[in-house]
ZAMARGU-4260 file (C-alpha; in steps of 0.2 Angstrom, whole numbers, plus 5000, padded with zeros to 4 digits):
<rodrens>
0) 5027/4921/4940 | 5027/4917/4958 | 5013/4918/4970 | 5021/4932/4979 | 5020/4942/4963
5) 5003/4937/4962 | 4997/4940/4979 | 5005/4959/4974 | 4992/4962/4960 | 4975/4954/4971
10) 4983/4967/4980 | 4985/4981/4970 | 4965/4977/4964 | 4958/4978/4981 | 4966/4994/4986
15) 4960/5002/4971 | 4942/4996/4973 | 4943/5001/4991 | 4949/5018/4985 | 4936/5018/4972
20) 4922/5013/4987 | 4927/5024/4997 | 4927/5040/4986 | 4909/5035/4982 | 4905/5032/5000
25) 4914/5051/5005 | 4924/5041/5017 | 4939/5048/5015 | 4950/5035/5030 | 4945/5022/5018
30) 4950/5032/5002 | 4969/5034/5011 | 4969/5015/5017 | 4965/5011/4997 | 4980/5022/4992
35) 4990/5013/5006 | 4986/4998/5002 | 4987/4998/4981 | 5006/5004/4985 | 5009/4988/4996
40) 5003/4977/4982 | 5013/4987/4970 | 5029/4985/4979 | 5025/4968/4982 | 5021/4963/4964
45) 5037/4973/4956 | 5050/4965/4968 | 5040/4947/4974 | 5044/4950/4991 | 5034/4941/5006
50) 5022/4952/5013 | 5031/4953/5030 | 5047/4959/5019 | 5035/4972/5011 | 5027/4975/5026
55) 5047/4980/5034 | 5048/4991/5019 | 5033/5001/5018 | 5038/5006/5037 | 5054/5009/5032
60) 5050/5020/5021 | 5035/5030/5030 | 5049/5033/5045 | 5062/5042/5033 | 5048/5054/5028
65) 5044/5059/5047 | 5064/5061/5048 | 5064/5071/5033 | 5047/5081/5035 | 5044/5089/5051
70) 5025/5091/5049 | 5024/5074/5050 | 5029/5070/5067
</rodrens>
């Protein structure tokens, strides 16, 4: 296992608290920054990507779905 894979899943576990924090707090920003940031260590855990690499991804990603949904843009 590299550290990549393993920086992924500390990942994965904070954004899941933060989620978890947030739904307590009823701050709901939070609560979408915890969903955000569990799918980054996720990605980042499956493929062992760098963070910058995951980073270029996630971005990727979020720009095809404003193309593809006009409510989004």
């Amino acid at each position: 296992m590299n550290w990549d894979r393993i920086a992924g899943i500390w990942r994965q576990l904070k954004g899941i608290a933060r989620n978890q924090w947030g739904r307590l707090t009823a701050d709901y920003p939070s609560v979408a920054g915890g969903e955000r940031e569990r799918l980054r260590g996720k990605i980042q855990a499956t493929h062992g990507i760098t963070r910058q690499a995951n980073e270029r991804r996630l971005a990727e990603w979020v720009a095809r779905q404003h193309e593809i949904d006009p409510i989004h843009k």
